[in-house]
PyMOL Python script that loads the backbone (N, CA, C, O; Angstrom):
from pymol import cmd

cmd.read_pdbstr("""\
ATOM      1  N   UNK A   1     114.451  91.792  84.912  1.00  0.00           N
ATOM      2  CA  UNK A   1     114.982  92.966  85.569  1.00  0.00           C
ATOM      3  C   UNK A   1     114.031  93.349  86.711  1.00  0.00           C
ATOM      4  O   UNK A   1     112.889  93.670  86.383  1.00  0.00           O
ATOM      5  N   UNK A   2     114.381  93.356  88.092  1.00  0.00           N
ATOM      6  CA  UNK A   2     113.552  93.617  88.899  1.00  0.00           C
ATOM      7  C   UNK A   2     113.463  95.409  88.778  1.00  0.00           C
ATOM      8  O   UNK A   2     114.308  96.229  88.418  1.00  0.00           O
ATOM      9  N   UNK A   3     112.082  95.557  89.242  1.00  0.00           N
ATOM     10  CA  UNK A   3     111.570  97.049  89.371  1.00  0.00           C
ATOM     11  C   UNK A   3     111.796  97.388  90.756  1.00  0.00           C
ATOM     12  O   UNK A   3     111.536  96.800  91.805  1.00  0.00           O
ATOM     13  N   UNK A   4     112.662  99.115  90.334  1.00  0.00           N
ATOM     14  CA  UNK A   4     112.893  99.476  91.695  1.00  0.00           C
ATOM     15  C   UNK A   4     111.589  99.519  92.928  1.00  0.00           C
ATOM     16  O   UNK A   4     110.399  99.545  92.616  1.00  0.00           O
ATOM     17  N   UNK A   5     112.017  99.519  94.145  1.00  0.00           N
ATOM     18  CA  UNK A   5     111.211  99.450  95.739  1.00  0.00           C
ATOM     19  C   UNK A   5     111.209 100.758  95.815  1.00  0.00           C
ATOM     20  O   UNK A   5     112.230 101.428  95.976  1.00  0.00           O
ATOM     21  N   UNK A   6     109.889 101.280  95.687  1.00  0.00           N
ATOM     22  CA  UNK A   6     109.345 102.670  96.302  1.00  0.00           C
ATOM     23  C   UNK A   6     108.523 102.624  97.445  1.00  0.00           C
ATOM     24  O   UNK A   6     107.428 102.073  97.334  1.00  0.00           O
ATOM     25  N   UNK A   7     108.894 103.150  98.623  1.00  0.00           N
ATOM     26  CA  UNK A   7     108.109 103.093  99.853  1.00  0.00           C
ATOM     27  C   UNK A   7     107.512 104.200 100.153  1.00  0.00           C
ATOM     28  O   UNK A   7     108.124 105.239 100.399  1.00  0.00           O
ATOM     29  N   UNK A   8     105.914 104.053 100.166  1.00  0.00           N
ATOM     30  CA  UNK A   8     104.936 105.262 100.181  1.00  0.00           C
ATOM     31  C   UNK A   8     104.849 105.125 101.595  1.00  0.00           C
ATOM     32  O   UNK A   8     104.986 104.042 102.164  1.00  0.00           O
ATOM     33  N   UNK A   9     104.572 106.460 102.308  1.00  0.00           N
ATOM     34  CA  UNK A   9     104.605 106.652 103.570  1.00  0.00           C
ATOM     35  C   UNK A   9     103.518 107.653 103.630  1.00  0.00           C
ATOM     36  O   UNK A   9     103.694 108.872 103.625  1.00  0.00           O
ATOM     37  N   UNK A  10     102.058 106.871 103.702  1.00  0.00           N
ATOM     38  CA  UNK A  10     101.175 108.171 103.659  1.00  0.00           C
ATOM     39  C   UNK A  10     100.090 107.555 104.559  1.00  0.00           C
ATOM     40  O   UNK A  10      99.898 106.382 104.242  1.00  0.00           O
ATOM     41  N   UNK A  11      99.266 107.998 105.650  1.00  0.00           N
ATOM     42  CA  UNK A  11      98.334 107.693 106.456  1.00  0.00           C
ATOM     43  C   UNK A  11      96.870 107.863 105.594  1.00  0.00           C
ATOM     44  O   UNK A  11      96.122 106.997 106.049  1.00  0.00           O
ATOM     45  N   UNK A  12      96.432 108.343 104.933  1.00  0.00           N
ATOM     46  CA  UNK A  12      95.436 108.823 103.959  1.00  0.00           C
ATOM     47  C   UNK A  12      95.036 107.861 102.739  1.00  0.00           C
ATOM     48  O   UNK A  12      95.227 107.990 101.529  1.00  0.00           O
ATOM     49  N   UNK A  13      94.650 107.236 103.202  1.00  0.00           N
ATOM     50  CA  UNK A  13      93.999 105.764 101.821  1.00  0.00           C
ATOM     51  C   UNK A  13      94.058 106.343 100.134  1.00  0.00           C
ATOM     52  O   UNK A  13      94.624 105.993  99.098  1.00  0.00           O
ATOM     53  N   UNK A  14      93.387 107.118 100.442  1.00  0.00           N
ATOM     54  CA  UNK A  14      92.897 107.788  98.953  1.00  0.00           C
ATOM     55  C   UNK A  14      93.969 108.716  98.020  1.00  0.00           C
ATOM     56  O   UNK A  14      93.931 109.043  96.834  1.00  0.00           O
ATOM     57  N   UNK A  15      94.935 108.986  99.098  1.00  0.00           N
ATOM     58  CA  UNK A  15      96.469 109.866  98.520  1.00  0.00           C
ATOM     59  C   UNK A  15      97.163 108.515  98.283  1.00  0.00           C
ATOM     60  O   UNK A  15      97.349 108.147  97.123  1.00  0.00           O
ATOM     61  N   UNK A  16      97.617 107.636  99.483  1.00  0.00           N
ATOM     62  CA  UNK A  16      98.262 106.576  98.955  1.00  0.00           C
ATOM     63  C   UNK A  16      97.959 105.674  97.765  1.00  0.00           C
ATOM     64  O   UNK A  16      98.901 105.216  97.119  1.00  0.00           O
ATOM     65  N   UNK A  17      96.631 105.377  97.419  1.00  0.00           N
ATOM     66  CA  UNK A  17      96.114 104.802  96.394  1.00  0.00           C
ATOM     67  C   UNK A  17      96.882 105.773  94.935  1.00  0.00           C
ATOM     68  O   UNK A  17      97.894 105.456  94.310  1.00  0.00           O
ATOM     69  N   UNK A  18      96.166 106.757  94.761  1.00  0.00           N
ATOM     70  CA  UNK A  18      96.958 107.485  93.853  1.00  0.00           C
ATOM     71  C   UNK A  18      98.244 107.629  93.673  1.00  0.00           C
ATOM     72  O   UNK A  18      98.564 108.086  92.576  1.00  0.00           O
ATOM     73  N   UNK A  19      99.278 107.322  94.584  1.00  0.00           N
ATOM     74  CA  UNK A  19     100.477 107.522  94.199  1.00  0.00           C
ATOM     75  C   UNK A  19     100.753 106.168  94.076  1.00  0.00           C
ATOM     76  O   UNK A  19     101.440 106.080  93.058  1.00  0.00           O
ATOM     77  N   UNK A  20     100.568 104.854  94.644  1.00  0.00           N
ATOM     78  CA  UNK A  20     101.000 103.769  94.651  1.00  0.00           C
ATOM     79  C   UNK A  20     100.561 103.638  93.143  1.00  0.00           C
ATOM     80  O   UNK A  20     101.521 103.693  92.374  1.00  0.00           O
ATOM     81  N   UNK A  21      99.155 103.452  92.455  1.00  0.00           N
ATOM     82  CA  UNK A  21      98.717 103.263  91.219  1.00  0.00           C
ATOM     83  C   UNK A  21      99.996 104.049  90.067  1.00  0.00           C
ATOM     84  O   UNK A  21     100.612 103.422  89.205  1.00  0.00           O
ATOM     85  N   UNK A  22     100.126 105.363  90.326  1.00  0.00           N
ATOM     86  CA  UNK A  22     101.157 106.381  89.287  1.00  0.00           C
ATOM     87  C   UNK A  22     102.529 105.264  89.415  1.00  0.00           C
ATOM     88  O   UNK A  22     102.758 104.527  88.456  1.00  0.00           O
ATOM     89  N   UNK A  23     103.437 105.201  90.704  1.00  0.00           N
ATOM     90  CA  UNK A  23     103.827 104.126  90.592  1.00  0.00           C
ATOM     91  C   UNK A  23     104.087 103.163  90.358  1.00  0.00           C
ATOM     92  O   UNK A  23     105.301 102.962  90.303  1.00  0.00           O
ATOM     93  N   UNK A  24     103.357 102.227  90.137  1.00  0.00           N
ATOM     94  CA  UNK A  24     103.370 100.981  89.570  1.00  0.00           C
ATOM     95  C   UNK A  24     103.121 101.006  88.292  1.00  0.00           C
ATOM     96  O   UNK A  24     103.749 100.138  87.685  1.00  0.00           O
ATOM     97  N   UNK A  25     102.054 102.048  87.262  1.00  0.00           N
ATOM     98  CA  UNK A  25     102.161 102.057  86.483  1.00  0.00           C
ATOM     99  C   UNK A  25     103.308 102.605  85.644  1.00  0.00           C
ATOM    100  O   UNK A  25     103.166 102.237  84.478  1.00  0.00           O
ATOM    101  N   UNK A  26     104.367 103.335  85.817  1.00  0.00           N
ATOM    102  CA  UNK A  26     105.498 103.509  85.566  1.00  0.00           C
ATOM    103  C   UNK A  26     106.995 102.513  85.758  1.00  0.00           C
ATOM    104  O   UNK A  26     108.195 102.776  85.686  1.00  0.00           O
ATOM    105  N   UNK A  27     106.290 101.404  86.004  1.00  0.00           N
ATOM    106  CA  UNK A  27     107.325 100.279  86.104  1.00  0.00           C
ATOM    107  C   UNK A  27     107.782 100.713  87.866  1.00  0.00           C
ATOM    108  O   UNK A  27     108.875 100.213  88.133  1.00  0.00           O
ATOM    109  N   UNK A  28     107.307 101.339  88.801  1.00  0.00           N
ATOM    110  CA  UNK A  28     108.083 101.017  90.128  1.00  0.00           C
ATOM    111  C   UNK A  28     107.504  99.894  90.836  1.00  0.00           C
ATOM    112  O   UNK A  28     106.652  99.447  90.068  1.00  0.00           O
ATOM    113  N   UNK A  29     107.514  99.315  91.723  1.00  0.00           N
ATOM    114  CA  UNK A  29     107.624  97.964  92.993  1.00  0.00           C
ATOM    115  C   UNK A  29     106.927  99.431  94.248  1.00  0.00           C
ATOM    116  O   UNK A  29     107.666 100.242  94.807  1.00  0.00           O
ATOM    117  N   UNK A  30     105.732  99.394  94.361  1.00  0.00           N
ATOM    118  CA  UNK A  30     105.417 100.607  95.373  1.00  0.00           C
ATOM    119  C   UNK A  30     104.828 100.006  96.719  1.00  0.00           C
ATOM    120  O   UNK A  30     103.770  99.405  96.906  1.00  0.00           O
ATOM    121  N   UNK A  31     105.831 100.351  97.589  1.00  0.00           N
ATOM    122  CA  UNK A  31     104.881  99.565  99.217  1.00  0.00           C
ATOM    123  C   UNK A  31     104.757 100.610 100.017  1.00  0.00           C
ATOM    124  O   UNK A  31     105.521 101.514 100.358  1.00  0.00           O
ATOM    125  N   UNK A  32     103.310 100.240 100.333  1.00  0.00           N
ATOM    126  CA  UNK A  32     102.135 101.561 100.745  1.00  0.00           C
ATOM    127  C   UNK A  32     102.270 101.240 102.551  1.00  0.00           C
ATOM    128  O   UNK A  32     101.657 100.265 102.986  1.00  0.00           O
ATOM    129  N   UNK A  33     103.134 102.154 103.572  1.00  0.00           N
ATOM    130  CA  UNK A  33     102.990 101.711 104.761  1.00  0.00           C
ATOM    131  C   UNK A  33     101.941 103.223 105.348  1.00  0.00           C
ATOM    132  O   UNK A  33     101.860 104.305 104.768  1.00  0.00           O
ATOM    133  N   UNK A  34     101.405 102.901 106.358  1.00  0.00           N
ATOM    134  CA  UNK A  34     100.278 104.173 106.853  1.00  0.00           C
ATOM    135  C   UNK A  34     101.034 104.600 108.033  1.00  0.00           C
ATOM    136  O   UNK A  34     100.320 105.376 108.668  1.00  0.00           O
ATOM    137  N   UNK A  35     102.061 104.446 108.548  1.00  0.00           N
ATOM    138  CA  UNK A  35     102.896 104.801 109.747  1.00  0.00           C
ATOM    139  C   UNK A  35     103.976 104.225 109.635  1.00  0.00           C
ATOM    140  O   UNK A  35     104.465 103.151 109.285  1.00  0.00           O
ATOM    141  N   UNK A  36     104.404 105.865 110.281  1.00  0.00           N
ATOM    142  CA  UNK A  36     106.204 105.722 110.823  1.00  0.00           C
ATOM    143  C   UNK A  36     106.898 104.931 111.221  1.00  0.00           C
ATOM    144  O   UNK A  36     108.081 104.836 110.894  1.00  0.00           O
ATOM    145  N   UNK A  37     106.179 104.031 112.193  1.00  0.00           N
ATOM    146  CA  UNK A  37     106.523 102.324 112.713  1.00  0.00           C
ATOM    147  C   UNK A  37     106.430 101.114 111.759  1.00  0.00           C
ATOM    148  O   UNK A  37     107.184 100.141 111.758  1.00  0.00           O
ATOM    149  N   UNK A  38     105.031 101.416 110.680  1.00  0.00           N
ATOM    150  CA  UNK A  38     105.422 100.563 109.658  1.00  0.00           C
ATOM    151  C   UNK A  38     106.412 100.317 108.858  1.00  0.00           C
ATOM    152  O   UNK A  38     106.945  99.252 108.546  1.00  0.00           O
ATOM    153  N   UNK A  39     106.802 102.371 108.273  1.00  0.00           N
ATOM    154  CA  UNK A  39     107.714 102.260 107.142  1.00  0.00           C
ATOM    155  C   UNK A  39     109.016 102.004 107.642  1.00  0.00           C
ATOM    156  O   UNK A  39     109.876 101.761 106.795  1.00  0.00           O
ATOM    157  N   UNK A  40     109.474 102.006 109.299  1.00  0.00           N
ATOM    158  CA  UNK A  40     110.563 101.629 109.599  1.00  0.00           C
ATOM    159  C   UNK A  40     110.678  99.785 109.178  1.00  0.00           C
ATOM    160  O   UNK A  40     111.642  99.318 108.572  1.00  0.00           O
ATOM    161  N   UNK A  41     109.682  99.093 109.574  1.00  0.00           N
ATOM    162  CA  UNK A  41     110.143  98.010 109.440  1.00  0.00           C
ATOM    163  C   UNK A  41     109.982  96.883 107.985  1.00  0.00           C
ATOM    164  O   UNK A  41     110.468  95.783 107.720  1.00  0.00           O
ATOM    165  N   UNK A  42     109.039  97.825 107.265  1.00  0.00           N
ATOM    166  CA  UNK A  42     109.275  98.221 105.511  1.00  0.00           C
ATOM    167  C   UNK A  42     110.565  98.087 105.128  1.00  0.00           C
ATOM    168  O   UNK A  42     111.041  97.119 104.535  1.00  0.00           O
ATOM    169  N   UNK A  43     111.344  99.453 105.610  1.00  0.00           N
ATOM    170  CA  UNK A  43     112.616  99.273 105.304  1.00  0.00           C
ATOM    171  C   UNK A  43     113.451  97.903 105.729  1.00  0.00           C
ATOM    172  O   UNK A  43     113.883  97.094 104.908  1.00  0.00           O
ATOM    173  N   UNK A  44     113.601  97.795 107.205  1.00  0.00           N
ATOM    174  CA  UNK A  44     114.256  96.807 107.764  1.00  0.00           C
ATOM    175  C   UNK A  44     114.289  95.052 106.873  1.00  0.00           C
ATOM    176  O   UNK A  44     115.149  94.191 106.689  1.00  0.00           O
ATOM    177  N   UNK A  45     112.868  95.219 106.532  1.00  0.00           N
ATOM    178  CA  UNK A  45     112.369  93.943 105.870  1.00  0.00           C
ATOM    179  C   UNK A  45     113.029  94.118 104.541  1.00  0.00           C
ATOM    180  O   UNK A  45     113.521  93.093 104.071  1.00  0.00           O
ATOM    181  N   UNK A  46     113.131  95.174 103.872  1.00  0.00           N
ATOM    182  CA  UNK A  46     113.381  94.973 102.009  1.00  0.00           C
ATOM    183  C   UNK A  46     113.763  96.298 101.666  1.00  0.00           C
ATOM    184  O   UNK A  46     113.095  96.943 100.858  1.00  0.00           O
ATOM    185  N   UNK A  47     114.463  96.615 102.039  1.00  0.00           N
ATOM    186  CA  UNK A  47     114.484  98.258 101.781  1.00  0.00           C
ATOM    187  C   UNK A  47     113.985  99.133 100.615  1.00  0.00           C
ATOM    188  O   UNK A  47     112.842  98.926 100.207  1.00  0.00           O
ATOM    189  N   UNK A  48     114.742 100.097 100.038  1.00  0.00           N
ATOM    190  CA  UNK A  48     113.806 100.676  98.688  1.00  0.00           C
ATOM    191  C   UNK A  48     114.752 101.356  98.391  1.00  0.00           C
ATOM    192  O   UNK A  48     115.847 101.454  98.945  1.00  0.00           O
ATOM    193  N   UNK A  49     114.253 101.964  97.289  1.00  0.00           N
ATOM    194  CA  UNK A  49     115.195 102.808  96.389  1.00  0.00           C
ATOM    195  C   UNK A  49     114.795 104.683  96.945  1.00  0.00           C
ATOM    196  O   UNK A  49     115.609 105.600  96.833  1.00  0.00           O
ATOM    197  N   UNK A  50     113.591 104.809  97.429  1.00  0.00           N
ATOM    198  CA  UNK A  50     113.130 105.637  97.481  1.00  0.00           C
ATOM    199  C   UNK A  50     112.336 105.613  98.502  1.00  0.00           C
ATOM    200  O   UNK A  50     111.986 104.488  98.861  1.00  0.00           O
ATOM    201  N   UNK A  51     111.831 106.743  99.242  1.00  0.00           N
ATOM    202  CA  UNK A  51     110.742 106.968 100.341  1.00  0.00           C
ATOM    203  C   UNK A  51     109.640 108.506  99.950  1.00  0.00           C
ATOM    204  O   UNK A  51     110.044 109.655  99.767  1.00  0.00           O
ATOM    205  N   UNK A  52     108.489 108.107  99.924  1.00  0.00           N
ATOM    206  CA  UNK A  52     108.101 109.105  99.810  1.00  0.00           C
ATOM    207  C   UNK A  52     107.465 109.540 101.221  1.00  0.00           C
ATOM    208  O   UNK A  52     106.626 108.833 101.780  1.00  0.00           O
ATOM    209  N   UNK A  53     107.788 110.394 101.597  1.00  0.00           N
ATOM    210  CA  UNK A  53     106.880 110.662 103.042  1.00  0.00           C
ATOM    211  C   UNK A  53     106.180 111.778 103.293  1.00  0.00           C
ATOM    212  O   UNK A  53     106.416 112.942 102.970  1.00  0.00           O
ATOM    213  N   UNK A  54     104.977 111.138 104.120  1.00  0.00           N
ATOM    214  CA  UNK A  54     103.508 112.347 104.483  1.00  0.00           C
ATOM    215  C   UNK A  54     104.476 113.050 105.504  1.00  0.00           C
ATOM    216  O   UNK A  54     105.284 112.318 106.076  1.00  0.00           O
ATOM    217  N   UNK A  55     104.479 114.514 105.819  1.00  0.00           N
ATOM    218  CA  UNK A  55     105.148 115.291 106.868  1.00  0.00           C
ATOM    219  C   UNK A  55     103.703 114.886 108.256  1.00  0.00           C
ATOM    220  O   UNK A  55     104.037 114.943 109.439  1.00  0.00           O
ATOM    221  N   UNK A  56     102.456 114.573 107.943  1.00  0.00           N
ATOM    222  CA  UNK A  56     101.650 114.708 109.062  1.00  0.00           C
ATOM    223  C   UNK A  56     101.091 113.014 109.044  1.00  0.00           C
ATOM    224  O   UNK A  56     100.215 112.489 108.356  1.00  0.00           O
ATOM    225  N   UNK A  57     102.138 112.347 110.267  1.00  0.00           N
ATOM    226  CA  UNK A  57     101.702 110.663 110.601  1.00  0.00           C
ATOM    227  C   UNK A  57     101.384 110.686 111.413  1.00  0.00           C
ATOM    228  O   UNK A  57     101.957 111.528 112.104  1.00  0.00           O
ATOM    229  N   UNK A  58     100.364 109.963 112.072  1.00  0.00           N
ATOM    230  CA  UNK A  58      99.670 109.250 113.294  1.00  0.00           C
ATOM    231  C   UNK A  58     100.846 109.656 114.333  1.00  0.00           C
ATOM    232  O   UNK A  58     100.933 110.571 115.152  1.00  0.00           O
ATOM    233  N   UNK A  59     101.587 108.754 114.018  1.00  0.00           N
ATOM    234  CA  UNK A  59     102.919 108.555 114.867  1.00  0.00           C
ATOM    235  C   UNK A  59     103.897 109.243 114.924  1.00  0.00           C
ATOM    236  O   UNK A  59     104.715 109.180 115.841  1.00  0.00           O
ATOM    237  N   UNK A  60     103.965 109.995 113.970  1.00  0.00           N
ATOM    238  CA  UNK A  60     105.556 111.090 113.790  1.00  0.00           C
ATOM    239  C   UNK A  60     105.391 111.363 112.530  1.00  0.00           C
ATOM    240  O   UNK A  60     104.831 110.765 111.611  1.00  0.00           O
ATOM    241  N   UNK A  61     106.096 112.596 112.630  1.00  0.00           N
ATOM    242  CA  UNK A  61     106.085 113.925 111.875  1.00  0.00           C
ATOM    243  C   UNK A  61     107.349 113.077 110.752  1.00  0.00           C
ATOM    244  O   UNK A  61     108.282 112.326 111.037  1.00  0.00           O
ATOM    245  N   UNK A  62     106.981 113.472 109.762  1.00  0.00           N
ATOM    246  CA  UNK A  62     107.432 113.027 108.619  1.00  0.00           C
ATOM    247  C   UNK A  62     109.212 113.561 108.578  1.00  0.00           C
ATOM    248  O   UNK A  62     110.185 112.942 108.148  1.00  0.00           O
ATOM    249  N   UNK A  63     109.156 114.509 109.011  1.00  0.00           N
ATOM    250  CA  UNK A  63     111.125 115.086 109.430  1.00  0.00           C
ATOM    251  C   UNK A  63     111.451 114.245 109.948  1.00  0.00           C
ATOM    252  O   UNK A  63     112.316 113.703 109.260  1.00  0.00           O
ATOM    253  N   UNK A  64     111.255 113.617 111.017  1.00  0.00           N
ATOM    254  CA  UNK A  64     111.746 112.882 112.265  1.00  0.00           C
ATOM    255  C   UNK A  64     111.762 111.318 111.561  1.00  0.00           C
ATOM    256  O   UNK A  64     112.476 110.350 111.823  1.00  0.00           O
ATOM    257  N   UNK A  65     111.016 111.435 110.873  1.00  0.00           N
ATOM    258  CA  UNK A  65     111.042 109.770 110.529  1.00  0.00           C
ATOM    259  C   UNK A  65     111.942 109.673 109.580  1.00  0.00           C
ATOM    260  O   UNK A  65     112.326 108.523 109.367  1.00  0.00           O
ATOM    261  N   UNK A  66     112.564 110.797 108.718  1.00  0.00           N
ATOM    262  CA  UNK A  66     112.952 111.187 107.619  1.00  0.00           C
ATOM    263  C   UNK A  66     114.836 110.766 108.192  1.00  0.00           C
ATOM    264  O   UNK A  66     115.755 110.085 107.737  1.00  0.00           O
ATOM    265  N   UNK A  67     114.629 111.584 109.322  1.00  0.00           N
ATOM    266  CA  UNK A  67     116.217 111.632 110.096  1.00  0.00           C
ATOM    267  C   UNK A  67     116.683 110.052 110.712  1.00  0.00           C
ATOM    268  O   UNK A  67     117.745 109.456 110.526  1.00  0.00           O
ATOM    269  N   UNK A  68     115.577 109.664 111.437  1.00  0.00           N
ATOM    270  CA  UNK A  68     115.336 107.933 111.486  1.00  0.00           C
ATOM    271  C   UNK A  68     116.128 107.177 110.473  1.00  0.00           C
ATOM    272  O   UNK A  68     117.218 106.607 110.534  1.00  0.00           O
ATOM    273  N   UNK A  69     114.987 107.394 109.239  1.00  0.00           N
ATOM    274  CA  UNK A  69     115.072 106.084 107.938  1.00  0.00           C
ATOM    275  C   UNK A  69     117.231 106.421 107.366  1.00  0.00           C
ATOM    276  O   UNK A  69     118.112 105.630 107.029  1.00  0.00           O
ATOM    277  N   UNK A  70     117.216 107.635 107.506  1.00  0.00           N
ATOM    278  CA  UNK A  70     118.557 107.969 106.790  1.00  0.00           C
ATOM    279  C   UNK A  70     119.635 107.432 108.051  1.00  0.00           C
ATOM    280  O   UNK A  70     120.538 106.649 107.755  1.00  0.00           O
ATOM    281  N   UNK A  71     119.533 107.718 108.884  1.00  0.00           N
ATOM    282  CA  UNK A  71     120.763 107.450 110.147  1.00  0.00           C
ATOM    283  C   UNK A  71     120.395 105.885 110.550  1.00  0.00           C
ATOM    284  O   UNK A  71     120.638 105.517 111.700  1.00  0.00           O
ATOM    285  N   UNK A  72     119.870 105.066 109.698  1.00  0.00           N
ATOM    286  CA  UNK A  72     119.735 103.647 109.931  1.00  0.00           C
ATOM    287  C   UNK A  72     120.670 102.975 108.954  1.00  0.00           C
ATOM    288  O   UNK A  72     121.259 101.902 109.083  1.00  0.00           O
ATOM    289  N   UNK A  73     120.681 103.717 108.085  1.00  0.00           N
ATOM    290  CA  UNK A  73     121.099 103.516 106.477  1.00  0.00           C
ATOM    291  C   UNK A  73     122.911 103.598 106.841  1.00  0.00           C
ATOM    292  O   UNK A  73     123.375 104.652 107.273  1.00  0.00           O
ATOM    293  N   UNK A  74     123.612 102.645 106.658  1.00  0.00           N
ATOM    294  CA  UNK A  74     125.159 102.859 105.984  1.00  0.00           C
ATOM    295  C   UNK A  74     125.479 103.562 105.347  1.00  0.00           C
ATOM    296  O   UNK A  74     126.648 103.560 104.961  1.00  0.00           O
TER     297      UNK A  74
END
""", "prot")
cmd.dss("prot")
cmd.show_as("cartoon", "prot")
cmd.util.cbc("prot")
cmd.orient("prot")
C-alpha cells in the first residue's frame, strides 16, 4: 500500500525537519521543498495528497502560492 505524498513547504531547516520526521513517522511519504518555485515543480513532478505551507517564503507569500498550487489542479 503506498503512503500518502505530503508536501512540506517550509524555508526554515529546523521547522521542516520536525514536521517531515512527525510525518513520516505516522506512515506519510513527506517531501520537504524550501520555496515556492520548488513546491511548484514538487507538485508538477508527483503531486501529493496534501501541502503544508510556510505563509513567509523567500519567493512568495504562502497565499499566493496557495492560489497557484490549487488553480493548477483539475
Amino acid at each position: 500500500m503506498s503512503r500518502p505524498r505530503i508536501l512540506v513547504v517550509e524555508d526554515e531547516p529546523a521547522i521542516a525537519d520536525t514536521i517531515v520526521y512527525a510525518l513520516a513517522t505516522d506512515g506519510f511519504e513527506p517531501a520537504w521543498c524550501a520555496s515556492g518555485a520548488a513546491a511548484r515543480q514538487a507538485l508538477a513532478d508527483g503531486g501529493a495528497a496534501l501541502a503544508i505551507l510556510d505563509v513567509g517564503l523567500p519567493d512568495i507569500n504562502g497565499f499566493d502560492l496557495f492560489k497557484q498550487l490549487t488553480s493548477a489542479q483539475p
